[in-house]
Chimera marker file (.cmm) of the C-alpha trace (Angstrom):
<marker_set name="trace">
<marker id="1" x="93.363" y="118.580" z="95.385" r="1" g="1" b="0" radius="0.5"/>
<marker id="2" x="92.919" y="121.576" z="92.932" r="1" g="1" b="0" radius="0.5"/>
<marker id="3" x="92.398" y="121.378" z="89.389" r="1" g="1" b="0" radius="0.5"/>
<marker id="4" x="95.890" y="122.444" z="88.437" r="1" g="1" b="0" radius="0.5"/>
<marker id="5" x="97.281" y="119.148" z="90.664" r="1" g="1" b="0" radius="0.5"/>
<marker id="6" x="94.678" y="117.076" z="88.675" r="1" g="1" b="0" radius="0.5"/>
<marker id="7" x="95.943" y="118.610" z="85.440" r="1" g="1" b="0" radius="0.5"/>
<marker id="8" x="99.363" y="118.030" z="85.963" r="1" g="1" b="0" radius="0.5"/>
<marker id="9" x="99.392" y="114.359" z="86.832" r="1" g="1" b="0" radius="0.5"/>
<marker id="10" x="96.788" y="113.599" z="84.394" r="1" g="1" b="0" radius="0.5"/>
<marker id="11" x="99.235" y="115.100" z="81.666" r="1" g="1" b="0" radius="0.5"/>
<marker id="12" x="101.846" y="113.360" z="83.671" r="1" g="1" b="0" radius="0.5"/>
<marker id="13" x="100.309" y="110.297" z="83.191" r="1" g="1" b="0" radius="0.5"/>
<marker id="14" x="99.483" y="110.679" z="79.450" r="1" g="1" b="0" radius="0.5"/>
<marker id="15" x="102.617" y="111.149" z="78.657" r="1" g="1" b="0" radius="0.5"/>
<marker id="16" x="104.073" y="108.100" z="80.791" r="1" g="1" b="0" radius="0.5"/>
<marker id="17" x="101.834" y="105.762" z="79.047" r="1" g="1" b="0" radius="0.5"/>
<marker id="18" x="101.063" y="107.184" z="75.675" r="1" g="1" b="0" radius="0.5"/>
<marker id="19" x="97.659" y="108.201" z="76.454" r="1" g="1" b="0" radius="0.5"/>
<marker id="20" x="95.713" y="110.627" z="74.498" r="1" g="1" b="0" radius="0.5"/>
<marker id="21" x="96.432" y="113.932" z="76.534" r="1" g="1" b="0" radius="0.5"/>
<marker id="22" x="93.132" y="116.070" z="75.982" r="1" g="1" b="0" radius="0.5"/>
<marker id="23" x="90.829" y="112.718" z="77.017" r="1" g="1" b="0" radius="0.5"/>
<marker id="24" x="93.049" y="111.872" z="80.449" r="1" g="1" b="0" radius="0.5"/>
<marker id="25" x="93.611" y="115.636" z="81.570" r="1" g="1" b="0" radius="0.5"/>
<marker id="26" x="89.240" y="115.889" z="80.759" r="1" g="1" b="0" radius="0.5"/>
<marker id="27" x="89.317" y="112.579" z="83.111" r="1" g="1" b="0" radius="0.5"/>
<marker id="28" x="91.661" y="113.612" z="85.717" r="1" g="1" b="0" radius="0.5"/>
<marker id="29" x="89.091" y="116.528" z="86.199" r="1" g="1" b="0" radius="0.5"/>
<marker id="30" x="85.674" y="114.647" z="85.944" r="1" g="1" b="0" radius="0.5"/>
<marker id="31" x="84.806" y="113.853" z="89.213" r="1" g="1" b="0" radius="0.5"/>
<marker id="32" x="84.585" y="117.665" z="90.308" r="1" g="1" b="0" radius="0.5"/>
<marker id="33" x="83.648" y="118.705" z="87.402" r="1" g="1" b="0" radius="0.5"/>
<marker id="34" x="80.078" y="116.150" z="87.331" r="1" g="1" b="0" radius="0.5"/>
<marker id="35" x="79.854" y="117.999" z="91.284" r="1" g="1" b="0" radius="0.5"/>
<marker id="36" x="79.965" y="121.359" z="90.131" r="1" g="1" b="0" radius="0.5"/>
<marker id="37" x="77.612" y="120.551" z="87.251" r="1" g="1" b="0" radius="0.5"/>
<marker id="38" x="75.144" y="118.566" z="89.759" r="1" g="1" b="0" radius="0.5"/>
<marker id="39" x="73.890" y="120.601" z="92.519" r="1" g="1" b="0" radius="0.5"/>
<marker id="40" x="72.617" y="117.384" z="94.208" r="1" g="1" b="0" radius="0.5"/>
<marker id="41" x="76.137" y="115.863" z="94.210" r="1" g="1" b="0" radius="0.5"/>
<marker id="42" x="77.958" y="115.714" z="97.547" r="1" g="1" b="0" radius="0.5"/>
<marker id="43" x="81.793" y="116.107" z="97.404" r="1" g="1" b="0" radius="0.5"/>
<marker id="44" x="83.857" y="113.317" z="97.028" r="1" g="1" b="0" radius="0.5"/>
<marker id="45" x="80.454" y="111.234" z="97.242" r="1" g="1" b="0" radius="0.5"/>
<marker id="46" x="79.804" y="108.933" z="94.377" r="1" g="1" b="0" radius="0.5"/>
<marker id="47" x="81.420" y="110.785" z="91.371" r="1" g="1" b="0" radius="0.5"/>
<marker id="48" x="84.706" y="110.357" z="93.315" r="1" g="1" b="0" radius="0.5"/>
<marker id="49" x="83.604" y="105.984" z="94.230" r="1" g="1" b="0" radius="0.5"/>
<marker id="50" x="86.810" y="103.829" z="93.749" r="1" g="1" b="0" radius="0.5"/>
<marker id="51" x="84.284" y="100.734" z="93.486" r="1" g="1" b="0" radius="0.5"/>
<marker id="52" x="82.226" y="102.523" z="90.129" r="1" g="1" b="0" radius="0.5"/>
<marker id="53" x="85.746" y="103.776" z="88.815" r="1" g="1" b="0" radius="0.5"/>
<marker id="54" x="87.762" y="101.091" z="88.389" r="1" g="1" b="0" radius="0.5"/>
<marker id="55" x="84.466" y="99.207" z="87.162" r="1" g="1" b="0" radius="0.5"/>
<marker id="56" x="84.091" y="101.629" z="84.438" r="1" g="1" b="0" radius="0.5"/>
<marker id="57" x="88.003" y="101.670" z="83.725" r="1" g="1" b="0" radius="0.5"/>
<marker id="58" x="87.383" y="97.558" z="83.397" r="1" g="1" b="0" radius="0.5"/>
<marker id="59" x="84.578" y="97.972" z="81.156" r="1" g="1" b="0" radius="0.5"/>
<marker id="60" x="85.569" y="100.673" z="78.920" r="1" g="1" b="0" radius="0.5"/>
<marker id="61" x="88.802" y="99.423" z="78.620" r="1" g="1" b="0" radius="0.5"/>
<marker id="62" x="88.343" y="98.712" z="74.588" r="1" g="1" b="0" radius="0.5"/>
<marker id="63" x="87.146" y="101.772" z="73.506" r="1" g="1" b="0" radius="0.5"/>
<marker id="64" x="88.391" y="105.395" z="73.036" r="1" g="1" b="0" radius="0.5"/>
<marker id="65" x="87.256" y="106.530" z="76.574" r="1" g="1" b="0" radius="0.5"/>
<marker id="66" x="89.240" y="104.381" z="78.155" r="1" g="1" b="0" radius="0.5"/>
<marker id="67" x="92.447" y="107.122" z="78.774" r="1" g="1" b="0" radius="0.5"/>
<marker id="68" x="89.468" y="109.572" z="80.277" r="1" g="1" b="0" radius="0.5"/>
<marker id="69" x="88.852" y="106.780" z="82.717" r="1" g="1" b="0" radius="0.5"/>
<marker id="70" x="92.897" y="106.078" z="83.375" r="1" g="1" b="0" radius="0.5"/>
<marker id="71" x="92.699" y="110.038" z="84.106" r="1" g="1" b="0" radius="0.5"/>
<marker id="72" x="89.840" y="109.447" z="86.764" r="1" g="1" b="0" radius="0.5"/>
<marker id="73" x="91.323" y="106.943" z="88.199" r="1" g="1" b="0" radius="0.5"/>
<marker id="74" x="95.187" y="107.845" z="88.425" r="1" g="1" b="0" radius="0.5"/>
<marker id="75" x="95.105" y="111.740" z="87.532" r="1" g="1" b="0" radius="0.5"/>
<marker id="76" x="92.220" y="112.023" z="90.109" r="1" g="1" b="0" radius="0.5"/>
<marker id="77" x="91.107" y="109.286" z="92.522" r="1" g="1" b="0" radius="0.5"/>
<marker id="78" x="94.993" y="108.653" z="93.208" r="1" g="1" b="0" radius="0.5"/>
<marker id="79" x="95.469" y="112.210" z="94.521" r="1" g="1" b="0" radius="0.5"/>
<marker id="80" x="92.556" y="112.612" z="96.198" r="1" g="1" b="0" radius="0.5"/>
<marker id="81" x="93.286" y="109.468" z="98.123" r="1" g="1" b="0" radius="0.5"/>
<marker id="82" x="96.755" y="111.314" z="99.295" r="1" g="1" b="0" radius="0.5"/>
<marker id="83" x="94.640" y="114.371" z="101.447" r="1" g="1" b="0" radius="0.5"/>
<marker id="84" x="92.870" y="114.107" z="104.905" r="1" g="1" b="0" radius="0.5"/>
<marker id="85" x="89.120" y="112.920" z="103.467" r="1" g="1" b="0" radius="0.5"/>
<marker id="86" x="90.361" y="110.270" z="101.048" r="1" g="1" b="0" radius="0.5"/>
<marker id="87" x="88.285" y="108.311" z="98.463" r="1" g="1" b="0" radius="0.5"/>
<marker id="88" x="84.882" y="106.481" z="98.978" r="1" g="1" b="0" radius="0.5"/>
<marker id="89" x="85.000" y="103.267" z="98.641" r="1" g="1" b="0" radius="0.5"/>
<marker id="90" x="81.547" y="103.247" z="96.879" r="1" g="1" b="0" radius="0.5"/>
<marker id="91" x="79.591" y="106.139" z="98.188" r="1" g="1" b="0" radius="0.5"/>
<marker id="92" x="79.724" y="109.277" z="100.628" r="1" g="1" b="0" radius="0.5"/>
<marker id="93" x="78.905" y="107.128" z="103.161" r="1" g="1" b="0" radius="0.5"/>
<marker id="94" x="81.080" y="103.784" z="102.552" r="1" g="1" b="0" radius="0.5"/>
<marker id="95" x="84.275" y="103.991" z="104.451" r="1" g="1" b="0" radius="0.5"/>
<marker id="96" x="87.085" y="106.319" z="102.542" r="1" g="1" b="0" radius="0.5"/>
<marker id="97" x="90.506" y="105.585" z="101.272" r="1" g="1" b="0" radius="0.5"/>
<marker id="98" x="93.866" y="107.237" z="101.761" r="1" g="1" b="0" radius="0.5"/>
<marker id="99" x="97.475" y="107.005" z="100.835" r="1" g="1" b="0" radius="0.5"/>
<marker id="100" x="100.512" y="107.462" z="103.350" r="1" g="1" b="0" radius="0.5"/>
<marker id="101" x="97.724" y="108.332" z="105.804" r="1" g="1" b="0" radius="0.5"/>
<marker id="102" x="96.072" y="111.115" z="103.897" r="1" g="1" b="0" radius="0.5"/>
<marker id="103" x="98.793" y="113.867" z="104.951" r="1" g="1" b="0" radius="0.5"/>
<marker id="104" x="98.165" y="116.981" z="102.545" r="1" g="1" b="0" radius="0.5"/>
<marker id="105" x="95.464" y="118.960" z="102.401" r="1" g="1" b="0" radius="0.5"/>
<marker id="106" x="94.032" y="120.697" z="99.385" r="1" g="1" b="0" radius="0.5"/>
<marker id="107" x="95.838" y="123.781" z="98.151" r="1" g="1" b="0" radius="0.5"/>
<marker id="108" x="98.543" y="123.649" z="100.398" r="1" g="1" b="0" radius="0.5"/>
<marker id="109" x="102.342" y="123.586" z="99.384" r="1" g="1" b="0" radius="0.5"/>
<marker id="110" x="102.844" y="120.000" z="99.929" r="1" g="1" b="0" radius="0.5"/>
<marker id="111" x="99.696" y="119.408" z="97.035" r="1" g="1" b="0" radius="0.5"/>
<marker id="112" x="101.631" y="121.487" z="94.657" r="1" g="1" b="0" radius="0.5"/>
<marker id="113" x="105.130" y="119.936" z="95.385" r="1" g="1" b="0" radius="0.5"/>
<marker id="114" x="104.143" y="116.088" z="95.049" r="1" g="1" b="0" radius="0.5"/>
<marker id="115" x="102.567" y="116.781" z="91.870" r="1" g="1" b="0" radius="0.5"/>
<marker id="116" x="105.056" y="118.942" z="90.679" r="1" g="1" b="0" radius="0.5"/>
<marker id="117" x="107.741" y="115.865" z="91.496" r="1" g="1" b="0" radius="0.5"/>
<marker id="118" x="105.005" y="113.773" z="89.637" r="1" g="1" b="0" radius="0.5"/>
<marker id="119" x="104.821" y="115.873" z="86.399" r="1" g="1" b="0" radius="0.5"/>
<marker id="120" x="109.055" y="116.312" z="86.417" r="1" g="1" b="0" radius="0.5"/>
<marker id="121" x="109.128" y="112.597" z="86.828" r="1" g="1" b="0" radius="0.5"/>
<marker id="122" x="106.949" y="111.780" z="84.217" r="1" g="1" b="0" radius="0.5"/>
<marker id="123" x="107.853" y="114.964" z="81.516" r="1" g="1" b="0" radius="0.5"/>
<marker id="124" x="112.124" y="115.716" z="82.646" r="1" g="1" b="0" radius="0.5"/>
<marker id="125" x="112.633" y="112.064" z="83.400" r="1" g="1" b="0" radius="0.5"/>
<marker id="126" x="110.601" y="109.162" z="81.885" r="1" g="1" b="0" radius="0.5"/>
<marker id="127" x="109.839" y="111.659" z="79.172" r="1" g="1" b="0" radius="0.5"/>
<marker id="128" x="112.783" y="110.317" z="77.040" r="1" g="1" b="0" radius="0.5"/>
<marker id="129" x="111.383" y="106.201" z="78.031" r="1" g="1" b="0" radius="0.5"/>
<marker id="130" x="108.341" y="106.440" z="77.696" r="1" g="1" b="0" radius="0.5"/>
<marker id="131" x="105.756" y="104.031" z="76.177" r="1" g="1" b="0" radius="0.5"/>
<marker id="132" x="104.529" y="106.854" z="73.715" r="1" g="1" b="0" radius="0.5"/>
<marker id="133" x="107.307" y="106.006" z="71.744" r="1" g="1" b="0" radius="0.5"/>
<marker id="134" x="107.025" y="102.347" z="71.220" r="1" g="1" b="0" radius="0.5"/>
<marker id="135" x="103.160" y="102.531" z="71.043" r="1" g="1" b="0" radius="0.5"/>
<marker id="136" x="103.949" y="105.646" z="67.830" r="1" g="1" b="0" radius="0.5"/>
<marker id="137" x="105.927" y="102.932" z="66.152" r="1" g="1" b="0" radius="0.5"/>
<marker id="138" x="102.983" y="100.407" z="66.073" r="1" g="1" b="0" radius="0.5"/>
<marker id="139" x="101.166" y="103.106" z="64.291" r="1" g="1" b="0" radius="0.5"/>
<marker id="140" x="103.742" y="104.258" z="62.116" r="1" g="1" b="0" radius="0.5"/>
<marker id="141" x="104.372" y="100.469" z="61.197" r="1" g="1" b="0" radius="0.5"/>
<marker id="142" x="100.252" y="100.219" z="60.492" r="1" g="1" b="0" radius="0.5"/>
<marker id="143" x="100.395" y="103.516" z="57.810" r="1" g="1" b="0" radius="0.5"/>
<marker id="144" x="103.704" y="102.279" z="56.153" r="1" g="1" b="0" radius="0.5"/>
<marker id="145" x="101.862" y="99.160" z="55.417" r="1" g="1" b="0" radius="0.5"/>
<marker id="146" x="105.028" y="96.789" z="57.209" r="1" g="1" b="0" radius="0.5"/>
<marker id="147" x="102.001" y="95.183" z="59.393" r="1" g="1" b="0" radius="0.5"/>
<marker id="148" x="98.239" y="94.619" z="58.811" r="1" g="1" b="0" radius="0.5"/>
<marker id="149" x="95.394" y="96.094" z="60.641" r="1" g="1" b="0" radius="0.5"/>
<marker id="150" x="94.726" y="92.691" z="62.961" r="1" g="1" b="0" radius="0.5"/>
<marker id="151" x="98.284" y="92.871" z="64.352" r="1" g="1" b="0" radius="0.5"/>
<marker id="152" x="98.400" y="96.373" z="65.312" r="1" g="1" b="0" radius="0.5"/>
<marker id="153" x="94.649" y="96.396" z="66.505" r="1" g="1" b="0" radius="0.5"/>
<marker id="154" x="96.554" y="93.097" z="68.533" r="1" g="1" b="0" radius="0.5"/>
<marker id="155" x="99.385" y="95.515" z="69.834" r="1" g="1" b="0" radius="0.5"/>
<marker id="156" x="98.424" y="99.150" z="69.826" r="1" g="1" b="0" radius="0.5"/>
<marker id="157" x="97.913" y="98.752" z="73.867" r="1" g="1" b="0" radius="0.5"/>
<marker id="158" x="100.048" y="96.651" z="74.629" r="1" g="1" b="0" radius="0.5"/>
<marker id="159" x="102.226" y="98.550" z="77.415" r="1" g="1" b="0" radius="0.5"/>
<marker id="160" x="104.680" y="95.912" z="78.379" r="1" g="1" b="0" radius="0.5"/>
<link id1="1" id2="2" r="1" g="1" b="0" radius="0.2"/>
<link id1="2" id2="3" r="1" g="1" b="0" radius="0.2"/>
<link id1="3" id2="4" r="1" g="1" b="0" radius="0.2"/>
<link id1="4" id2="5" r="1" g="1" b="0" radius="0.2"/>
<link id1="5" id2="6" r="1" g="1" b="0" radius="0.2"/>
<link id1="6" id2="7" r="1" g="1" b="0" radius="0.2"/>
<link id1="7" id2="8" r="1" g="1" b="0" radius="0.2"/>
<link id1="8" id2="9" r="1" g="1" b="0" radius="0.2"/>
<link id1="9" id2="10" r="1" g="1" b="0" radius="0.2"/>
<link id1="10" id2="11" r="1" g="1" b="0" radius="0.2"/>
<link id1="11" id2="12" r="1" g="1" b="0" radius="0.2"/>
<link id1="12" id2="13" r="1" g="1" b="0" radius="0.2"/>
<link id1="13" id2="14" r="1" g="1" b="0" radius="0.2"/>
<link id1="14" id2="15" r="1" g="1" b="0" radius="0.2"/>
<link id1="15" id2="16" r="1" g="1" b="0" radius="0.2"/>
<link id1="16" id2="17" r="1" g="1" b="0" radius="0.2"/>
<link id1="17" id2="18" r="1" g="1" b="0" radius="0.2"/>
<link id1="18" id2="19" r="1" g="1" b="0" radius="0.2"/>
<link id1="19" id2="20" r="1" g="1" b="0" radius="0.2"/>
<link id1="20" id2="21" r="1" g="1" b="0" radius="0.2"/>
<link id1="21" id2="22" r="1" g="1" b="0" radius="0.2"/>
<link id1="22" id2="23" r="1" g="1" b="0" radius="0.2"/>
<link id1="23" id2="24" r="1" g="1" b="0" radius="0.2"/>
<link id1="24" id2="25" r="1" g="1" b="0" radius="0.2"/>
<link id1="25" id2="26" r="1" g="1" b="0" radius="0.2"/>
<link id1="26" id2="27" r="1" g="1" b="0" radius="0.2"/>
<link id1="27" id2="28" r="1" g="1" b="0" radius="0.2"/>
<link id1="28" id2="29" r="1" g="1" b="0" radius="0.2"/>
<link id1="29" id2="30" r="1" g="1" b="0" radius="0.2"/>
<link id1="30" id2="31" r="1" g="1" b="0" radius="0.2"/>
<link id1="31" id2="32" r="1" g="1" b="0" radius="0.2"/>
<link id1="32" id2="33" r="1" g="1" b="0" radius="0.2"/>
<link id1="33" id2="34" r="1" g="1" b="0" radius="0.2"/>
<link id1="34" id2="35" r="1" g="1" b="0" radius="0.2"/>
<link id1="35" id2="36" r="1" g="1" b="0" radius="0.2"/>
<link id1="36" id2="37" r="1" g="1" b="0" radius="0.2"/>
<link id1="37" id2="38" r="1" g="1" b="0" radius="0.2"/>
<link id1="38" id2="39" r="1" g="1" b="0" radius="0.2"/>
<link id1="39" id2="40" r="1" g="1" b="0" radius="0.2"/>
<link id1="40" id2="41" r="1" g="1" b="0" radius="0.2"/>
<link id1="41" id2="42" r="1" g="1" b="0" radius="0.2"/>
<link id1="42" id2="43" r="1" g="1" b="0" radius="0.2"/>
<link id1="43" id2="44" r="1" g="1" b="0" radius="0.2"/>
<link id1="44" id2="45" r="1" g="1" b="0" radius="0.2"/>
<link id1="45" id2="46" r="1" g="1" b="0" radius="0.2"/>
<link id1="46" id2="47" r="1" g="1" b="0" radius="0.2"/>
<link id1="47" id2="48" r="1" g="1" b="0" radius="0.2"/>
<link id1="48" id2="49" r="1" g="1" b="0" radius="0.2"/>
<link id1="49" id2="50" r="1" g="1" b="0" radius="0.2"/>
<link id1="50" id2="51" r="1" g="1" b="0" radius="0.2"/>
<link id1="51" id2="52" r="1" g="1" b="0" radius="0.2"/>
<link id1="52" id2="53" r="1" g="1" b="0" radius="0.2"/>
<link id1="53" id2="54" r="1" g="1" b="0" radius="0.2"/>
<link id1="54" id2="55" r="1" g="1" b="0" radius="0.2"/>
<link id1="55" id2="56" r="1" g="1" b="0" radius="0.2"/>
<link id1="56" id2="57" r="1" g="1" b="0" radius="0.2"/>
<link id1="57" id2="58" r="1" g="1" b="0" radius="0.2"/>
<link id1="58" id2="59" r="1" g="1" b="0" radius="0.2"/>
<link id1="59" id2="60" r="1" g="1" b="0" radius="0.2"/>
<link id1="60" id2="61" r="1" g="1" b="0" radius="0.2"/>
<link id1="61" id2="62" r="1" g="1" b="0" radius="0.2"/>
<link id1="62" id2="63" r="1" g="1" b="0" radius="0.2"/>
<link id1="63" id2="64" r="1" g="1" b="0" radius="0.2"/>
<link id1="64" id2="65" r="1" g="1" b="0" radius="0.2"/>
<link id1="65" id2="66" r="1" g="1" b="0" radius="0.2"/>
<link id1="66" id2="67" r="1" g="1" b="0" radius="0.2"/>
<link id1="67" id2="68" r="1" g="1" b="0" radius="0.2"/>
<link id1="68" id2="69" r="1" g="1" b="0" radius="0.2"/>
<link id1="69" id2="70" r="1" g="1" b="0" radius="0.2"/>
<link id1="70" id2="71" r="1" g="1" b="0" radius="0.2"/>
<link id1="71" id2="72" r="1" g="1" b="0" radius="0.2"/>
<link id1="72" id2="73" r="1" g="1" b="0" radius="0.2"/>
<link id1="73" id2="74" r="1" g="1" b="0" radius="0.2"/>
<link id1="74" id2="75" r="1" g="1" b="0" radius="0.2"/>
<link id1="75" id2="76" r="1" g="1" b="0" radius="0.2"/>
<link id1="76" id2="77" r="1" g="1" b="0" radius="0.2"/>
<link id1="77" id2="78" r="1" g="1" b="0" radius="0.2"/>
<link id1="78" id2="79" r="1" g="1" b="0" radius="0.2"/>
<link id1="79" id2="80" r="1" g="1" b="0" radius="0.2"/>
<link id1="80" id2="81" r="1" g="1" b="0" radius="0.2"/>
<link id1="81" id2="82" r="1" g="1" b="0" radius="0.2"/>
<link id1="82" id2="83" r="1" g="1" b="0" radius="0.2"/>
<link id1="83" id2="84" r="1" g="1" b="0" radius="0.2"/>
<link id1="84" id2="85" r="1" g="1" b="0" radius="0.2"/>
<link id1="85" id2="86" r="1" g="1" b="0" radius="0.2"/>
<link id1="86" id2="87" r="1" g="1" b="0" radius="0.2"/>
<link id1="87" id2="88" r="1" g="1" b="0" radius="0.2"/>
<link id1="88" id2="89" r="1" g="1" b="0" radius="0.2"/>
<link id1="89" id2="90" r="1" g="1" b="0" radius="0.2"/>
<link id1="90" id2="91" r="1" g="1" b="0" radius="0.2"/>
<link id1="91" id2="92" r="1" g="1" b="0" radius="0.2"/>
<link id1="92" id2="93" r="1" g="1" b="0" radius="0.2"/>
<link id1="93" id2="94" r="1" g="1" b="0" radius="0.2"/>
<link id1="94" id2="95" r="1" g="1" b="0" radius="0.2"/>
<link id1="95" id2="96" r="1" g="1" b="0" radius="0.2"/>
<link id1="96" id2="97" r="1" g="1" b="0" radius="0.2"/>
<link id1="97" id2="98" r="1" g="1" b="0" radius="0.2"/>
<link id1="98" id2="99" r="1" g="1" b="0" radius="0.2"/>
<link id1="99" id2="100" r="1" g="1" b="0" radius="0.2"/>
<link id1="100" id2="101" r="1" g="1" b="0" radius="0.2"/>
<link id1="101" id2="102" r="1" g="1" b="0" radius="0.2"/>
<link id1="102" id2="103" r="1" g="1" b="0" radius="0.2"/>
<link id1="103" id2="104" r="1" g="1" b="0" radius="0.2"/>
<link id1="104" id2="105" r="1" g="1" b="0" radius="0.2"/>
<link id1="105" id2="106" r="1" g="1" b="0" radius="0.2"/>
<link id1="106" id2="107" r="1" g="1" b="0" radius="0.2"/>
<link id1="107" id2="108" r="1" g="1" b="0" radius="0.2"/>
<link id1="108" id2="109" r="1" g="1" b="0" radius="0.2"/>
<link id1="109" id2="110" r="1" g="1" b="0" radius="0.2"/>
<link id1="110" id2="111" r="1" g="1" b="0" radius="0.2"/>
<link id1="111" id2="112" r="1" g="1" b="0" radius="0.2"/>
<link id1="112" id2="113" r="1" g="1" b="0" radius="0.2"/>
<link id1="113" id2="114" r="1" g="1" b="0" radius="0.2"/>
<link id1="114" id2="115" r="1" g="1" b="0" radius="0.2"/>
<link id1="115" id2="116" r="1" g="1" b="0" radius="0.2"/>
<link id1="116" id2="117" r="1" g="1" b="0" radius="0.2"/>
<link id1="117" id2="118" r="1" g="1" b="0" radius="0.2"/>
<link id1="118" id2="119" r="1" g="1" b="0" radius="0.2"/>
<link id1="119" id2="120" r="1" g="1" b="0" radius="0.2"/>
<link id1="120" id2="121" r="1" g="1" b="0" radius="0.2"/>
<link id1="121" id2="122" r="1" g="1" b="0" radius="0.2"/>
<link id1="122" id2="123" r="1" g="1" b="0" radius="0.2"/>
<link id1="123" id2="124" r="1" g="1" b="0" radius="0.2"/>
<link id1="124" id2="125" r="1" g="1" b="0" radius="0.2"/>
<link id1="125" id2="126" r="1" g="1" b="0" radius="0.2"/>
<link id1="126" id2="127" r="1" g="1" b="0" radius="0.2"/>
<link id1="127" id2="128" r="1" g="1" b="0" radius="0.2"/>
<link id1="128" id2="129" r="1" g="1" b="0" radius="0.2"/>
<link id1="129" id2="130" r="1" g="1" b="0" radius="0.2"/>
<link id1="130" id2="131" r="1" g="1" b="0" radius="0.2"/>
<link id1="131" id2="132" r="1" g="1" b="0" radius="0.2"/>
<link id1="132" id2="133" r="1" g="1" b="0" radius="0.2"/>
<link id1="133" id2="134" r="1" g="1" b="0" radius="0.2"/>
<link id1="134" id2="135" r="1" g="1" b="0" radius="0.2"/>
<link id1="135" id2="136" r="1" g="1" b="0" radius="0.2"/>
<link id1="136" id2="137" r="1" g="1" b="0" radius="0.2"/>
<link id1="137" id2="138" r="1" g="1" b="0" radius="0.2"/>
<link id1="138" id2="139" r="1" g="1" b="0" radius="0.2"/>
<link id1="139" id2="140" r="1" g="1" b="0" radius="0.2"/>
<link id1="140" id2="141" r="1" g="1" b="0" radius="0.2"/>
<link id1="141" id2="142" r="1" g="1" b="0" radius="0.2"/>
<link id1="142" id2="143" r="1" g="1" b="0" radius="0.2"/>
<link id1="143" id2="144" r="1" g="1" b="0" radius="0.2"/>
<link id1="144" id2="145" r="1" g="1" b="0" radius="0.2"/>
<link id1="145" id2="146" r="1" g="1" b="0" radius="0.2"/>
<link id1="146" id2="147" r="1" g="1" b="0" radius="0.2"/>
<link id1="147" id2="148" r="1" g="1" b="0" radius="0.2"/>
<link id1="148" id2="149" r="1" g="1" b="0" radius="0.2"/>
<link id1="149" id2="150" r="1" g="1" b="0" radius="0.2"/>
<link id1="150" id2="151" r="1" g="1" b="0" radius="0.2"/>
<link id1="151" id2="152" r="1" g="1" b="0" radius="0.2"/>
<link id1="152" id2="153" r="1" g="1" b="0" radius="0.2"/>
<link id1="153" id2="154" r="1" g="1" b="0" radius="0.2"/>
<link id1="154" id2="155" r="1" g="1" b="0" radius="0.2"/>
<link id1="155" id2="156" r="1" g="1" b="0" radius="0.2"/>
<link id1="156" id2="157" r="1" g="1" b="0" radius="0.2"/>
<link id1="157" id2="158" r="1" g="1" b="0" radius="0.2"/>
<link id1="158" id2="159" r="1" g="1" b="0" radius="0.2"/>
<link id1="159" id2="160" r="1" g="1" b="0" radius="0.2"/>
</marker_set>
């Protein structure tokens, strides 16, 4: 997938769940980006591992990076998994992952329609349901003083 498919759904996503937009968007793009930066890196080797994402995701799940992570792992690993050479499982050489049988290929039309559907989705129609808006009123119920700081520390993720 290109960047600009990675952008999109990691906005996409963002918006969905509330996320902070600059932090998943910088995720969705991380994987290629720690490639390009490290010339030892294979592609799709162990920047792009399913195993080490999801581990991370798990384990920085209470702090501020955990929306870069959510980016990684739905804005990137997701729509990597949907082209011909998948996801590793763990590393280059672990067996790879794909979704609907890995059918588009980078940069073609069918990459820039699915997450084009995925962005409209999320932006034309979720945009008006999404969780942002329940998670702002925690916040704004927080700075008006209506709850304390324990109950929306308690809440302030709390998607469902």
């Amino acid at each position: 997938m290109t960047w600009a498919s990675h952008i999109m759904v990691g906005a996409a996503t963002a918006k969905v769940f509330g996320l902070n937009y600059v932090l998943t968007t910088l995720g969705a793009i991380l994987p290629d980006l720690v490639e390009m930066l490290s010339k030892k890196m294979s592609h799709r080797g162990i920047s792009h591992s399913v195993v080490i994402s999801l581990v991370a995701l798990v384990l920085l799940w209470s702090t501020p990076l955990r929306d870069a992570w959510i980016g990684v792992v739905f804005g990137h690993l997701v729509m990597d998994s949907l082209t011909m050479m998948g996801v590793p499982l763990l590393d280059e050489r672990s067996r790879r992952i794909t979704i609907f049988g890995g059918k588009l290929r980078t940069g073609s039309p069918g990459e820039f329609v699915v997450s084009g559907i995925i962005a409209f989705v999320a932006f034309v129609i979720l945009g008006s349901f999404s969780v942002e808006a329940e998670r702002r009123n925690w916040t704004e119920l927080y700075r008006k003083g209506v709850i304390d700081k324990s109950e929306y520390y308690k809440n302030r993720f709390n998607f469902f």
